[in-house]
Every structure is written in structure tokens, then in C-alpha cells.
C-alpha positions in Angstrom: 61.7 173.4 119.3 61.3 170.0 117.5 65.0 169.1 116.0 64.9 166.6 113.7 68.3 164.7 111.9 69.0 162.6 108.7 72.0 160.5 108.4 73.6 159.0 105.1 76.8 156.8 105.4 78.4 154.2 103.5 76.9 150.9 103.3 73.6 152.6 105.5 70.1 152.3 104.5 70.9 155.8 102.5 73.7 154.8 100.8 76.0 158.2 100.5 78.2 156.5 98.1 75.3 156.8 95.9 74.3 160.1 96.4 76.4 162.9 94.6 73.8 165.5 95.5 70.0 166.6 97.1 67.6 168.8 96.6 64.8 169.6 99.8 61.3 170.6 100.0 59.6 172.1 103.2 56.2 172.1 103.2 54.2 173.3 106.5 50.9 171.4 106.9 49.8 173.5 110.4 47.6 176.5 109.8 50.4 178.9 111.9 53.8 180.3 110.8 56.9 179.0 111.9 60.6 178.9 110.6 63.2 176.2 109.6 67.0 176.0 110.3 68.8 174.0 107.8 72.4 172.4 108.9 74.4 169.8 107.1 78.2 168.1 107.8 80.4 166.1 106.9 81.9 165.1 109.4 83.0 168.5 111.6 82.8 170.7 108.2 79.2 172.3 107.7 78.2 172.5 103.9 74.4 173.5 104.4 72.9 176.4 105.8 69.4 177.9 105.1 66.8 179.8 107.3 63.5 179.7 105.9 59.7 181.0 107.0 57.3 178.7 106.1 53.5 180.2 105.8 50.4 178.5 107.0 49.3 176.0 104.6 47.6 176.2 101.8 49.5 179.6 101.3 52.3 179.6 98.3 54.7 180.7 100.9 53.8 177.8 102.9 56.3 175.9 100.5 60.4 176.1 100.7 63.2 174.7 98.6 66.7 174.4 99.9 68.9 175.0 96.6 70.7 171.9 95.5 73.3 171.0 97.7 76.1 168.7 96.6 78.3 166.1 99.3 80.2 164.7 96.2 79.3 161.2 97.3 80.6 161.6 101.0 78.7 160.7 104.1 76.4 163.4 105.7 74.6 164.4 108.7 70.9 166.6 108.4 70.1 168.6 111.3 66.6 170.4 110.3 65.3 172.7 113.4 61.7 174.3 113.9 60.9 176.6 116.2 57.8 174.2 117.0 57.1 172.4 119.8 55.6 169.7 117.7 57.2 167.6 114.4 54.1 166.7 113.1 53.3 170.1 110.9 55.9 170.0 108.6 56.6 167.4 105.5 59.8 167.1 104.1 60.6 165.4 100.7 64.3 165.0 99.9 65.4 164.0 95.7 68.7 162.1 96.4 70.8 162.5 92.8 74.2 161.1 91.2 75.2 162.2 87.7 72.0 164.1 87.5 69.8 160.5 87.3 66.9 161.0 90.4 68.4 157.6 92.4 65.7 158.3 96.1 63.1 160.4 97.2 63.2 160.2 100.8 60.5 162.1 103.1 59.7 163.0 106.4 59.5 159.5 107.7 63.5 158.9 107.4 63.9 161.6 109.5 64.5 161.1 113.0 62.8 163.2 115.5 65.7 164.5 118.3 64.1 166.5 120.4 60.6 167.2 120.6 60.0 169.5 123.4 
């Protein structure tokens, strides 16, 4: 299982003050199947929760979006699970939003990888 976490806080290098809502896209790059557990808080409250099978790439199914979900401008804590035993095959692209105005697009590489067994 690779477990991998995104953080946005006041005052951190992604600003949740400035963030009133995301939108996520999975996209699996590996030529296997393989699912992805979605978690986010706020503190000890969960407000995300999505399961998704991603298809071997190039496949249309190889591509997932998590519907928008809003933390109202709060801090928030990612938790994206695979049931891989490497990161490296899936991409992630967050749209960071406030007001409806597209404020960051954040990928893959702000993630932080947590456990890569």
C-alpha cells in the first residue's frame, strides 16, 4: 500500500485561507489496475470520502474525478491510499478554487509519500 497525504493550513505553502474549495483528478500511468481511497479532515471531522478503480492507462477508465469538495476556507488534511506497493503510477492534479476563480493547481509532487511499502 503506498499512502500518500496533502496538508493545507493557514499561512502554509497552500494557503487554506485561500482555498474555499478543490476539485481532484486520478490518473493511473501503470499498465495494471488498482484502486484509490480518498480521505479528507479538518481537523478530527472527515468531509471526503471516495473509492475509485482506476484502469490501466491509456484506458478512459484509467481516469477519476473526486466531485468538488468544499473546506469553506478551513485548514485540511489529504490522505490518498492505493492498494500499490509503489507511488510512482498514479498522477494526481488538484484545481484549488475561492469564489469560483481557479487560484492553484497543485499535482502529484505536493503530495507527500507516507508509507511506501
Amino acid at each position: 500500500m503506498s499512502i500518500y497525504r496533502f496538508d493545507a493550513y493557514e499561512y502554509g505553502s497552500c494557503d487554506s485561507r485561500y482555498i474555499q474549495c478543490f476539485d481532484l483528478i486520478f490518473q493511473n500511468i501503470a499498465q495494471r489496475h488498482f484502486d484509490v481511497l480518498v480521505q479528507g479532515y479538518q481537523g478530527e471531522n472527515r468531509f471526503v470520502l471516495g473509492l475509485y478503480h482506476l484502469d490501466p492507462a491509456p484506458q478512459p477508465g484509467s481516469i477519476a474525478q473526486l466531485p468538488t469538495a468544499y473546506n469553506h476556507n478551513q485548514p485540511f488534511t489529504l490522505y490518498i491510499h492505493t492498494n500499490l506497493t509503489t507511488p510512482y503510477p498514479l498522477t494526481m492534479t488538484m484545481y484549488a478554487k475561492n469564489e469560483g476563480a481557479l487560484i492553484a493547481a497543485f499535482t502529484h509532487n505536493e503530495l507527500t509519500v507516507i508509507d511506501p511499502l
